[in-house]
C-alpha positions in Angstrom: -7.0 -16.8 -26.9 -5.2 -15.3 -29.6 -2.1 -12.6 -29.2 -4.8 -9.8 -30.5 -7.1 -10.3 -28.0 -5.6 -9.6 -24.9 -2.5 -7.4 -26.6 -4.6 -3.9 -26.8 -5.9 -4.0 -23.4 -2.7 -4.9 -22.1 -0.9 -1.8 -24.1 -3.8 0.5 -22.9 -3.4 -0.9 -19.2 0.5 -0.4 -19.0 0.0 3.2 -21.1 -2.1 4.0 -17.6 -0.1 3.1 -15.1 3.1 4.7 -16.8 1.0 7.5 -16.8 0.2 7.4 -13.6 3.8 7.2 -12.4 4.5 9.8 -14.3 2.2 12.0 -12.6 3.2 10.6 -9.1 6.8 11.8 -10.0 5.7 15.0 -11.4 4.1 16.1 -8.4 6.3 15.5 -6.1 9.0 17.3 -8.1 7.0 20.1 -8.3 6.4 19.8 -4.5 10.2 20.0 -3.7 10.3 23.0 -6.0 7.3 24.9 -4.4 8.4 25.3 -0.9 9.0 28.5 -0.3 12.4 29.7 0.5 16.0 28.9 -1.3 16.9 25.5 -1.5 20.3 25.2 -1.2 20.1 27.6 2.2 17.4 25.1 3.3 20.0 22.2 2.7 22.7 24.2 4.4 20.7 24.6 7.8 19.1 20.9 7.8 23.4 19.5 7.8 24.7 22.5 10.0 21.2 22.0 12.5 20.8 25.8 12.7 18.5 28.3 10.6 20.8 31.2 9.5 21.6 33.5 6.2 24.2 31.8 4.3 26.8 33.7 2.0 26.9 33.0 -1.8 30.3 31.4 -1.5 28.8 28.9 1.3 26.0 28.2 -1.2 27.9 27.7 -4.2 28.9 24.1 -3.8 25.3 23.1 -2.8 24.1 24.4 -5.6 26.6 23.0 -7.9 25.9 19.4 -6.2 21.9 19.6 -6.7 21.8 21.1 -9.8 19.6 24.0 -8.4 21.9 26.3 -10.8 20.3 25.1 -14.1 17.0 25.1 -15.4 13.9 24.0 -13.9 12.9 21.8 -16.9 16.5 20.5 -16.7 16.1 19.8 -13.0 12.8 18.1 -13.5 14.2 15.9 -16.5 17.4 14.9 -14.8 14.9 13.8 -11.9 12.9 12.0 -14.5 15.6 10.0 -15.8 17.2 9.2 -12.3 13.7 8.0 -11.0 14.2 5.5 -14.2 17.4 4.6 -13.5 16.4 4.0 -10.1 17.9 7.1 -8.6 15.8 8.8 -5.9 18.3 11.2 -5.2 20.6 12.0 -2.3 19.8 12.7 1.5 20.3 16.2 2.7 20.9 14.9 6.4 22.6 11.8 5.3 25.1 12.5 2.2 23.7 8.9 1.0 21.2 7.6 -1.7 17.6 8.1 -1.0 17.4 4.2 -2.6 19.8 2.8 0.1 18.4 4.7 2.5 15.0 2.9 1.8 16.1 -0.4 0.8 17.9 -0.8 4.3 14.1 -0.6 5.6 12.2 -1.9 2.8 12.3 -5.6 3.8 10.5 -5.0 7.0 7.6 -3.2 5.5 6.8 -5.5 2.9 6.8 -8.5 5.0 4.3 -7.0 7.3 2.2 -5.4 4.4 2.0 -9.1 3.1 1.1 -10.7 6.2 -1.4 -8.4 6.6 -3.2 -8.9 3.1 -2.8 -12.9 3.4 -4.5 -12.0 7.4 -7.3 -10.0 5.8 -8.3 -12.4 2.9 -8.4 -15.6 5.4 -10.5 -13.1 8.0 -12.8 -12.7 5.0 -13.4 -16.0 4.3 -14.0 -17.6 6.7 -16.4 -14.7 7.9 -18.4 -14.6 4.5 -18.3 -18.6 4.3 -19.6 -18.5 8.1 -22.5 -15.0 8.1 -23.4 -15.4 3.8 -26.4 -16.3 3.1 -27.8 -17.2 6.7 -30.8 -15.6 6.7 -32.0 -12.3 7.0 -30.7 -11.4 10.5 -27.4 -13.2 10.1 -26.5 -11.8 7.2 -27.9 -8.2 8.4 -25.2 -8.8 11.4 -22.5 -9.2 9.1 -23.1 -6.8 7.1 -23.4 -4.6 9.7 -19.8 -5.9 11.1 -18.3 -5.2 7.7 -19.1 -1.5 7.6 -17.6 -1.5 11.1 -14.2 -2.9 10.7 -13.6 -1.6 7.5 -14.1 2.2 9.0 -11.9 1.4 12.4 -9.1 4.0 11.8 -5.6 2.1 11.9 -4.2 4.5 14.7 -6.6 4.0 17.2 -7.2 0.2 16.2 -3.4 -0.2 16.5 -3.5 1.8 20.3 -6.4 -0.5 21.4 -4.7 -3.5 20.3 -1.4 -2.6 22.1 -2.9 -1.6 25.1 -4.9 -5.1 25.5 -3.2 -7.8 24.1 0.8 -6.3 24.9 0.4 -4.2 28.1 -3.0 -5.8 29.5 -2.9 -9.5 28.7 1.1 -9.6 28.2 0.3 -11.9 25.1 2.9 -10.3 22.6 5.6 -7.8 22.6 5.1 -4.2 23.3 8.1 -3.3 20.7 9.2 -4.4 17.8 11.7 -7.0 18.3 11.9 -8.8 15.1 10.5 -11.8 16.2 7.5 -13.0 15.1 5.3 -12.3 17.4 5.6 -8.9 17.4 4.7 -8.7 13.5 1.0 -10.4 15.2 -0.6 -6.6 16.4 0.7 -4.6 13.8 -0.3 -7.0 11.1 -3.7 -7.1 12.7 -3.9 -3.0 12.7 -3.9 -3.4 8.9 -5.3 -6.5 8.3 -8.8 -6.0 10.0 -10.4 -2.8 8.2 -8.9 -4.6 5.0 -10.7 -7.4 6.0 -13.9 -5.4 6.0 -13.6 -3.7 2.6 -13.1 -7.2 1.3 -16.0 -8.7 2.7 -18.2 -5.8 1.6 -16.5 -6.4 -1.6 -18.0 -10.1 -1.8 -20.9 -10.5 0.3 -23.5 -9.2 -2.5 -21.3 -11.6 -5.5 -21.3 -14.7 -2.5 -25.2 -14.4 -1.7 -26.1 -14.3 -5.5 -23.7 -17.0 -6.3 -25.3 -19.5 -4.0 -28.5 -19.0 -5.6 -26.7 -20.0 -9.3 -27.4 -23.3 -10.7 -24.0 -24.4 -10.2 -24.4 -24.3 -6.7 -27.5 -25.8 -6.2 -26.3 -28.6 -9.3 -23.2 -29.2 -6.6 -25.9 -29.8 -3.5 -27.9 -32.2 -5.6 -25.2 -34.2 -6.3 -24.7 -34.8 -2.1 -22.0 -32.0 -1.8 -22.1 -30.6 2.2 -22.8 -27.2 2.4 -19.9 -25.6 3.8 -17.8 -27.8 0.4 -20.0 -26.0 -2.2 -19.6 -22.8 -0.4 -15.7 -23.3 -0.5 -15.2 -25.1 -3.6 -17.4 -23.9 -5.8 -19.3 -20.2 -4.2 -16.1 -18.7 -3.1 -14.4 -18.8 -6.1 -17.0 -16.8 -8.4 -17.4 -14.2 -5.9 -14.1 -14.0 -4.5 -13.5 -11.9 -8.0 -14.3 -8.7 -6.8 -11.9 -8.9 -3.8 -9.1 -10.2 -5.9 -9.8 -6.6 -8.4 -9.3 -4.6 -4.9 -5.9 -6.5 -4.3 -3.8 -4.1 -6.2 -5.3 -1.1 -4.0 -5.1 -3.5 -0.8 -1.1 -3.8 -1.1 -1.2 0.4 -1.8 -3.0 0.7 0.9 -1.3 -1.3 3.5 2.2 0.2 3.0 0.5 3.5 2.8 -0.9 2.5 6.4 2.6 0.5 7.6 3.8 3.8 7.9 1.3 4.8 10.7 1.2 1.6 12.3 5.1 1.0 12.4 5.3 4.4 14.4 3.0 2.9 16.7 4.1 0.0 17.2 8.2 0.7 17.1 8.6 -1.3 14.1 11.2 -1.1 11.2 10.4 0.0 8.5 10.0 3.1 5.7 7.3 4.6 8.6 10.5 5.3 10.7 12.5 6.4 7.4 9.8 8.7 6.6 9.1 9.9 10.3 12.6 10.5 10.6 12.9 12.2 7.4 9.8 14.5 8.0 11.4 15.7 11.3 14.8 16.5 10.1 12.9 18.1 6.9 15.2 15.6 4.7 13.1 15.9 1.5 14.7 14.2 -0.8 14.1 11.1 1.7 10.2 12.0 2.0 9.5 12.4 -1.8 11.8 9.1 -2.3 9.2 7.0 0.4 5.8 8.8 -1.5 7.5 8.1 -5.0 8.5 4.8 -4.3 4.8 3.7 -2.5 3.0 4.9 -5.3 5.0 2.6 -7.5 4.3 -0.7 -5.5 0.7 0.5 -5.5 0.9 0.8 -9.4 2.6 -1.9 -9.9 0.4 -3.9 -8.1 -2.8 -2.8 -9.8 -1.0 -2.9 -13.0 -0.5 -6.6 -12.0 -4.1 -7.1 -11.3 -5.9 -5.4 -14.3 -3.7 -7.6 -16.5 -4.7 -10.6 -15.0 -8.3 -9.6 -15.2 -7.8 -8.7 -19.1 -6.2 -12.6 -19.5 -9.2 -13.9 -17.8 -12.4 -12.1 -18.4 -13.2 -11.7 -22.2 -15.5 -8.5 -21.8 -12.0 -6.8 -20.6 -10.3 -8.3 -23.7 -13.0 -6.7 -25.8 -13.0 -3.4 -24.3 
């Protein structure tokens, strides 16, 4: 492979996720600017806990500490080149970096948001490697159970759950503790519709692969069914899946911030809640901004992988 091949489609991919980011930021700027109302009176009754006209004196320093005094295209490019500093800007409630705020949660949420993508991808396999390919009722079945799970809504997955297996059955925590068996339910509330969108993902690739001559070369040498199914039919149609990874990890800490709620968790679902009620919304556009960069990132990370393996990507 030679530097030429792969260098174009990597420029082109990184050009789109900046751009992406860019637009991410740009709306939520534009969303702190919108609301209606003054700014810096809307800061002044968020710290003093009371809704009330404020004098221009009072305002004065507020104003001076945002910035809200200069231009809105100076506003919006000081914001732009804080965001790539790694500024998120400063709670109203808090007097403290949007970033620490965050970070001090961060941990918690990406832990679960992994545990649930590595829950998904084993639920998928071993359901594809078990329903694919059966016959026409089997595979109709999991099909079927597919379109299910991946359309089970995370909230009231994550309230069934906690009602059976914490208060009925008394197997795990009802709160979150920090111990590991309380990450079990709300890793589960993510990791089962996931698992669904990731079979649906592979079934069709799994079912044509074991069909391929490779496949049927590997049974003719002696090779047990469930081996070439794992060793060799997995891995060709596992491709698709591994493409909706990127928009998996997205996904699940866009959904972590339901399901910690739900389950008492730590994490940037309380940050946000907390921020949403106290209308801190330097802390709410710091949680959106910062999610839609793991979910770039991550895709980023995927389409460049694709582009090193798959020439057709390399050639577009």
């Amino acid at each position: 492979m030679t530097r030429s091949s792969w260098a174009r489609p990597a420029v082109r991919i990184v050009g789109n996720a900046v751009g992406v980011l860019v637009g991410a930021a740009t709306a939520a700027f534009l969303a702190q600017t919108a609301l209606p109302g003054d700014r810096a009176t809307a800061i002044l009754n968020i710290r003093a806990g009371q809704a009330e006209l404020r004098t221009p004196e009072e305002l004065a320093p507020i104003t001076a500490e945002f910035g809200l005094d200069r231009p809105l295209w100076q506003q919006y490019a000081d914001y732009l080149l804080g965001l790539v500093r790694g500024d998120l800007g400063t709670s109203y409630l808090q007097f403290r970096p949007v970033g620490a705020i965050i970070g001090e949660q961060l941990g918690a949420t990406v832990v679960l948001a992994i545990t649930a993508i590595a829950i998904a991808w084993m639920l998928m396999v071993v359901w594809i490697v078990a329903t694919g390919g059966r016959g026409p009722r089997l595979t109709a079945l999991g099909s079927l159970v597919d379109v299910t799970t991946a359309a089970l809504p995370a909230y009231w997955l994550g309230i069934i759950l906690l009602l059976v297996f914490a208060l009925g059955l008394g197997w795990f925590p009802v709160l979150g503790d920090g111990t590991p068996l309380s990450l079990v339910l709300p890793a589960l509330t993510l990791a089962i519709p996931l698992a669904g969108f990731l079979a649906q993902a592979t079934r069709t690739e799994f079912e044509r692969a074991l069909e391929q001559p490779f496949a049927l070369s590997a049974r003719m040498r002696g090779q047990s069914d469930l081996g070439v199914r794992l060793g060799h039919v997995l891995r060709h149609a596992s491709l698709p899946a591994i493409s909706l990874s990127g928009w998996a990890l997205g996904a699940t800490l866009s959904g972590a911030v339901v399901v910690e709620s739900i389950f008492s968790r730590p994490g940037i679902g309380q940050v946000l809640v907390s921020a949403v009620s106290s209308q801190d919304l330097p802390v709410v556009v710091g949680v959106v901004v910062l999610t839609a960069a793991f979910y770039v990132a991550a895709n980023l990370l995927v389409d460049l992988a694709s582009a090193l393996v798959d020439p057709r990507q390399r050639a577009a």
